[in-house]
Structures are given as C-alpha cells and as structure tokens.
C-alpha positions as CSV (number, residue, x, y, z in Angstrom):
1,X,-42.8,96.1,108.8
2,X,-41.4,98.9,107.2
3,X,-37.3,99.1,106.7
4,X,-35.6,102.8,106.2
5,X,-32.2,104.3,105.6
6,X,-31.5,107.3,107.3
7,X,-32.2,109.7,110.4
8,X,-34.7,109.6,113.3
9,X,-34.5,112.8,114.1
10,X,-37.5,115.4,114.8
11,X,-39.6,117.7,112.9
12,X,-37.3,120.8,114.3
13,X,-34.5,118.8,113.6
14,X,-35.4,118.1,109.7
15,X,-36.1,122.4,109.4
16,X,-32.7,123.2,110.6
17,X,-31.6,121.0,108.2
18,X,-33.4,122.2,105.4
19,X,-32.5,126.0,106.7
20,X,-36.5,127.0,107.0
21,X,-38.4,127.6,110.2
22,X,-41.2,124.9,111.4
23,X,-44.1,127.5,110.4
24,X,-42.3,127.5,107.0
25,X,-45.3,125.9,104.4
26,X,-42.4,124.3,101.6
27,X,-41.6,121.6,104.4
28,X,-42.9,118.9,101.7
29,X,-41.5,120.9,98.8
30,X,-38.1,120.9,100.2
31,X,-37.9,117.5,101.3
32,X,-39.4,116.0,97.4
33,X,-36.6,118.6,96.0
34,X,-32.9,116.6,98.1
35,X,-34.6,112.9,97.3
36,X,-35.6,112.0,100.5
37,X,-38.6,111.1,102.6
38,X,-39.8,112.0,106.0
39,X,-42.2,109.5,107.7
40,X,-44.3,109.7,110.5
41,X,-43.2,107.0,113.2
42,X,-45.3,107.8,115.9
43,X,-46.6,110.9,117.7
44,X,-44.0,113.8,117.0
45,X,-40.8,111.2,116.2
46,X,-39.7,111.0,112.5
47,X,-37.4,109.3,110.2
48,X,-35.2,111.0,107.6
49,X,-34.1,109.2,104.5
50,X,-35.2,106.1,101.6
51,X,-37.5,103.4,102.4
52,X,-36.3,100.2,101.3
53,X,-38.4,97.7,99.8
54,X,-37.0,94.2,100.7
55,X,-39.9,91.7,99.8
56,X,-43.2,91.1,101.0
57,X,-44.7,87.3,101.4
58,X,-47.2,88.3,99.0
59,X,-45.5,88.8,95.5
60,X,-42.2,89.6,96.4
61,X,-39.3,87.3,97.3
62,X,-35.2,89.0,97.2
63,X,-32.7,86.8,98.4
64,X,-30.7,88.3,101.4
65,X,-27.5,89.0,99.2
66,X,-29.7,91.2,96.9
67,X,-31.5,91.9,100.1
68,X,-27.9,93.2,101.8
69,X,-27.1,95.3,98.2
70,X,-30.8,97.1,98.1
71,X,-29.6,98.5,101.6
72,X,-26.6,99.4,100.9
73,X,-27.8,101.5,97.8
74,X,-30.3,103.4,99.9
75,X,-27.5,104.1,102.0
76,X,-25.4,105.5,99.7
77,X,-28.8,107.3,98.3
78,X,-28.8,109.1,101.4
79,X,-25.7,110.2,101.8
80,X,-25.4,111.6,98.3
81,X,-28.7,113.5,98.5
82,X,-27.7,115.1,102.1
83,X,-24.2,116.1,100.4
84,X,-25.9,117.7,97.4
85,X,-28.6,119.4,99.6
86,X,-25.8,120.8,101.8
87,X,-27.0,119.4,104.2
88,X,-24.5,120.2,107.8
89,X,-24.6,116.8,109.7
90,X,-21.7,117.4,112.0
91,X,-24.1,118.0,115.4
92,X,-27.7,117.3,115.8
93,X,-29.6,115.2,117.9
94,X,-31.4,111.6,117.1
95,X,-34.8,111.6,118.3
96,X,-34.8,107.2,119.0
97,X,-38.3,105.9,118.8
98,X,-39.7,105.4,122.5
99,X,-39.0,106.3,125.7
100,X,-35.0,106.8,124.8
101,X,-33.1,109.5,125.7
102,X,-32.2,112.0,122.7
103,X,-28.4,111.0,121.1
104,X,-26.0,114.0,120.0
105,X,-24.2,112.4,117.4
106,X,-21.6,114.0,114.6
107,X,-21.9,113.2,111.0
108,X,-22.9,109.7,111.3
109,X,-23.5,107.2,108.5
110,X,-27.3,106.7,108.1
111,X,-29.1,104.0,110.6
112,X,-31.3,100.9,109.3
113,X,-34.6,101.8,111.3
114,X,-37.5,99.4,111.1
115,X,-41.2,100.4,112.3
C-alpha cells in the first residue's frame, strides 16, 4: 500500500496548475522543479503531492507517533511547495479514485490518499 499527501486531481487539472497546456512536453520538468510528485493511480486518475514512507514489514518498523509526525511533515511539504510554485488552489476539482463523482473544493488542506 502506498500512503500520499496531497491532491487527486487529474492530468488537466495538474497543467492548469502548473500554467502549461496538456500537449506541453516539460509536464515532468515542472512537476521535479515545485517538489512534488504526480503518480499514476489508475487509468487517467492522479495524485498530487509527497509519498510518505511509513514502514514496511520487511526492514522498516516507525512507531505510530513518528508514524503521525512523518505525515504531518509531508503535509506541510506540500503546502509550502504549492505556495512557492504559485500555485492558485482556491477552485478546482478532485478527481476521487472510482466511480465517485468529481468534488469542487476551495483551497483545501492536502488529503492522506492510500492506493
């Protein structure tokens, strides 16, 4: 399972953000240049912001205070890399993974989003 800070929000979404078209070719560029990360969730849905590593069973155990903190950090990770990039936040639509309906929402504080 894979935990992230941020946005789901769609490919058109994440342009108008970045203020370049869809057919623009620095998508990638952009995105690497604000701090962030856009994954892939499924076909044509997306998420917008930090992964957050939390422990594995493998070789990894964090106790859920730390656990509670690393999330917290992404969070305000996010936030600060959206505010330096400009980014406006104050009307867009999340794109929900599944069959829900699109959300208009107005500058909201980043989502934990698991996948």
């Amino acid at each position: 399972m894979v935990l992230f800070v941020g946005y789901p929000i769609s490919y058109e979404t994440a342009c108008d953000f970045l203020g370049i078209t869809t057919e623009d070719f620095i998508f990638n560029t952009k995105i690497k240049e604000i701090g962030l990360q856009f994954e892939c969730v499924d076909k044509g849905q997306y998420v917008l912001g930090l992964e957050v590593n939390i422990g594995n069973l493998y070789d990894r155990f964090i106790s859920v205070e730390d656990s509670v903190l690393e999330i917290l950090t992404a969070k305000l990770k996010v936030i600060q890399c959206i505010k330096n990039a400009g980014i406006d936040m104050s009307d867009f639509m999340l794109q929900p993974i599944g069959e829900e309906p699109f959300q208009r929402v107005s500058n909201p504080e980043p989502y934990l989003i698991s996948f």
